[in-house]
C-alpha positions in Angstrom: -5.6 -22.1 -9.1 -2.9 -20.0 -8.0 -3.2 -16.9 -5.3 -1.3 -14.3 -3.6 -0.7 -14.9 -0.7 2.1 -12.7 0.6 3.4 -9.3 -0.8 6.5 -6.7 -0.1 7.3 -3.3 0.1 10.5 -2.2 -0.8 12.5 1.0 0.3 15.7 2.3 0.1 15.4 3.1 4.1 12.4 0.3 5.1 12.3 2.1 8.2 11.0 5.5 7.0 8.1 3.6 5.8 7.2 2.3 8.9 5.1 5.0 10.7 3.5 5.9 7.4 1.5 2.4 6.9 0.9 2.1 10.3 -0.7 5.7 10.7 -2.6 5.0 7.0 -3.9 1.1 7.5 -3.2 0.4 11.4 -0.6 -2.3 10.2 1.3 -4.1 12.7 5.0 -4.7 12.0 7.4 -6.9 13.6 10.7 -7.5 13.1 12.1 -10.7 11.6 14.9 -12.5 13.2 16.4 -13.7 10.3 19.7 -12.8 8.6 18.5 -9.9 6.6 16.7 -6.9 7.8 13.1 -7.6 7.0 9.3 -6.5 8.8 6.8 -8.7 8.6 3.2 -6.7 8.1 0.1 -7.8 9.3 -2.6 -6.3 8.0 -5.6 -7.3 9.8 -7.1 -10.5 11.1 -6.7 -13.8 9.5 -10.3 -14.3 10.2 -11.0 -11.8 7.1 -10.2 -11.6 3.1 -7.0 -10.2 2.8 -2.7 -11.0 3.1 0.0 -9.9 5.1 3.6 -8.8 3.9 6.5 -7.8 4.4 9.0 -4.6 4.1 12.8 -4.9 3.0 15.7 -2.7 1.7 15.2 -1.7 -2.0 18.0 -4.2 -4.1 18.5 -1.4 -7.1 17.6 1.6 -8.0 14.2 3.4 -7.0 11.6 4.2 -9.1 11.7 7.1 -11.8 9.0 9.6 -10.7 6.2 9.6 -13.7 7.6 6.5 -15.2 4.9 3.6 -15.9 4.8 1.1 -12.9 7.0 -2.1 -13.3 5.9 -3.8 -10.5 2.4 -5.7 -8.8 0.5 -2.8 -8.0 -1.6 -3.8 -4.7 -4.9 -2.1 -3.7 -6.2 -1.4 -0.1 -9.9 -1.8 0.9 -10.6 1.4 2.7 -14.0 2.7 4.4 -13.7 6.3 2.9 -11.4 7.0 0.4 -11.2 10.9 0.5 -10.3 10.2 4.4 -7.6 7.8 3.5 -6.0 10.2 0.4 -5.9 13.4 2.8 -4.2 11.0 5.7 -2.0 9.7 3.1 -1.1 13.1 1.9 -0.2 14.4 5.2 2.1 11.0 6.0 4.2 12.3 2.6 2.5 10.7 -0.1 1.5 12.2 -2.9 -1.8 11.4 -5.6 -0.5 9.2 -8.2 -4.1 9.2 -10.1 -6.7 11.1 -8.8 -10.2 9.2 -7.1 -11.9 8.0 -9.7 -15.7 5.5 -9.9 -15.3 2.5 -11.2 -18.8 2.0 -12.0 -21.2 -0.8 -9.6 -17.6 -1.2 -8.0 -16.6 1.4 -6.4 -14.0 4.2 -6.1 -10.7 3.8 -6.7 -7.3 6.5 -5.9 -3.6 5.9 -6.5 -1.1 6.9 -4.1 2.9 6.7 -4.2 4.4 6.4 -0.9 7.7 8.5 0.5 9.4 5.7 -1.2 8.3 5.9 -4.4 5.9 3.2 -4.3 2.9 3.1 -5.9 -0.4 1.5 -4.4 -4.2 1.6 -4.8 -7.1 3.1 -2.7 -10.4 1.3 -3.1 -13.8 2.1 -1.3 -16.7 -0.2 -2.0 -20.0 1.2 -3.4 -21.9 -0.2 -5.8 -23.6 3.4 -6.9 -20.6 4.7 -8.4 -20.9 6.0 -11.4 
């Protein structure tokens, strides 16, 4: 069976987007020697569930505000979700779909970053209803 293993965030300046996953998710980034610009993104130990990334220059045109995704969409495991939207608000991202239970799962947020990109908020709890 197949898996992800690896997945990128593109923006039309990379480097605005740096401070804002670090501040939201306490990713580490590290620049990649090779002949493009590129960030590498850990996102946590290796001894845990999970991948790691990367961040590059956008190769066309950004995304249309309020038009459908056409894209992966990835989803973040976060300890308190309204934490993580009002942090992710104040970095300059905005609610894509409000918090939301996803009943015996969880609850679940969309957020776009100042890029444009969209990404999912997910805090465990089996109670949601």
């Amino acid at each position: 069976m197949s898996r992800v293993v690896h997945f990128e965030i593109h923006a039309d300046s990379p480097e605005q987007l740096l401070e804002f996953y670090k501040s939201l998710f306490n990713w580490q980034f590290s620049k990649w020697n090779g002949p493009q610009d590129y960030w590498l993104i850990s996102t946590g130990s290796n001894a845990e569930p999970g991948i790691n990334g990367g961040l590059l220059k956008r190769r066309g045109a950004s995304p249309a505000p309020g038009q459908a995704v056409n894209a992966f969409v990835c989803t973040i495991d976060v300890a308190e979700l309204d934490k993580a939207l009002a942090k992710g608000q104040s970095l300059g991202g905005t609610v894509s779909v409000p918090k939301m239970a996803v009943p015996g799962v969880g609850w679940l947020a969309y957020l776009t970053d100042p890029a444009g990109n969209i990404f999912g908020l997910m805090q465990n709890d089996p109670t949601a209803k």
